[in-house]
C-alpha positions as CSV (number, residue, x, y, z in Angstrom):
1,X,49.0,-8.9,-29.9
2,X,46.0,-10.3,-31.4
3,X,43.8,-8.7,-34.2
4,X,41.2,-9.3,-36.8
5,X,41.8,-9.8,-39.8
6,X,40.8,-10.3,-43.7
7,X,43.7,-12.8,-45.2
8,X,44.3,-14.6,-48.2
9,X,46.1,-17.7,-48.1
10,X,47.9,-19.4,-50.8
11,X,46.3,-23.2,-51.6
12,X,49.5,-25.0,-52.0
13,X,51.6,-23.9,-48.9
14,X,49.4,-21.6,-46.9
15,X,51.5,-18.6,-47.2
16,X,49.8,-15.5,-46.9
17,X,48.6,-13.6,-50.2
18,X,47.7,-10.5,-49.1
19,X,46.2,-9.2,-45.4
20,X,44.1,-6.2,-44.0
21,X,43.7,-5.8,-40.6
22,X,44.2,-2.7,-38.2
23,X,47.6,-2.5,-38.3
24,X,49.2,-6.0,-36.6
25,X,51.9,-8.0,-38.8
26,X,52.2,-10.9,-36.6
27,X,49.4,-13.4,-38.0
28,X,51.8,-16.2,-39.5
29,X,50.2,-19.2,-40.8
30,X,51.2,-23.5,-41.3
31,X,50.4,-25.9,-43.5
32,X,51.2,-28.8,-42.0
33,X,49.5,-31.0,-44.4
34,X,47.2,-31.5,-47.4
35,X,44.1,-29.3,-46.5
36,X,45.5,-28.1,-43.0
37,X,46.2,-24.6,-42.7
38,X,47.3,-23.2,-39.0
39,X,46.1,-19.2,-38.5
40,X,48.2,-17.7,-35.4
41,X,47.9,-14.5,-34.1
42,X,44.5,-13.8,-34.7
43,X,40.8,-13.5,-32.5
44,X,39.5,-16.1,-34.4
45,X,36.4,-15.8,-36.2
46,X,33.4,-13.8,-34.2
47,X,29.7,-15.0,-34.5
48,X,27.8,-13.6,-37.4
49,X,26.1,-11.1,-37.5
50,X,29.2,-9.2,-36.5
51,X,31.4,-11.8,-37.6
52,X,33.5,-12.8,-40.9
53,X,33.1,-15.6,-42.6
54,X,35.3,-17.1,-45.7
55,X,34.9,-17.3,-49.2
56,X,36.2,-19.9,-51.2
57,X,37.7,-19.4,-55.1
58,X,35.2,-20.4,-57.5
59,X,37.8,-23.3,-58.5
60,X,37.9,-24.6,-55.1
61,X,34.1,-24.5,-55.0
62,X,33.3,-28.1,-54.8
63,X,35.2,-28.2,-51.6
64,X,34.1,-28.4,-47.8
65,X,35.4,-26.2,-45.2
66,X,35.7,-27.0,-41.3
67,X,36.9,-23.9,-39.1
68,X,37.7,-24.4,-35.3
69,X,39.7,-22.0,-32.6
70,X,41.4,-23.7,-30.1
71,X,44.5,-22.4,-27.4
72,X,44.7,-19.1,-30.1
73,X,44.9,-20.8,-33.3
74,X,42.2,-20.9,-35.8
75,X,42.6,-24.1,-37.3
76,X,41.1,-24.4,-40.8
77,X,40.3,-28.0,-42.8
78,X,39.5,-28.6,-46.0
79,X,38.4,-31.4,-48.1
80,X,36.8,-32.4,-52.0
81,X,34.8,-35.9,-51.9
82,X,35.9,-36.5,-47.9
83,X,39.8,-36.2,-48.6
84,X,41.9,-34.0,-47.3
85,X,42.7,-31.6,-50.1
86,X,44.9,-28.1,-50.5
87,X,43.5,-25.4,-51.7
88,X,43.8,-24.8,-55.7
89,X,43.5,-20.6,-55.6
């Protein structure tokens, strides 16, 4: 079962920090490498208006963020001067 969801996900190995959604447990994520971080079990991310959108840490500000949802995984990239790069919060 799918659901959506408001997650935060540790830098360093993509574990999740803390979740709220409408009652699922099964979003897992990967990290498969530096700046990769594999969401499964969600809708992916919905269009705004309606739709969330993500918020970086103010330390990981200088950062660039690439999102894509493909075969039920949202698929999130990010990057600091065009290098792949974890997450520091």
């Amino acid at each position: 079962m799918t659901t959506r969801a408001a997650l935060n996900i540790l830098g360093a190995t993509g574990a999740i920090i803390d979740i709220t959604s409408l009652g699922i447990d099964t979003i897992t994520t990967d990290h498969p490498g530096p700046g990769q971080y594999l969401i499964h079990g969600t809708l992916g991310m919905a269009p705004a208006p309606e739709g969330w959108g993500y918020v970086l840490n103010q330390v990981d500000a200088a950062c660039s963020v690439a999102i894509g949802y493909t075969d039920g995984v949202l698929a999130v990239s990010v990057a600091k001067d065009g290098e792949p790069t974890d997450l520091a919060h």
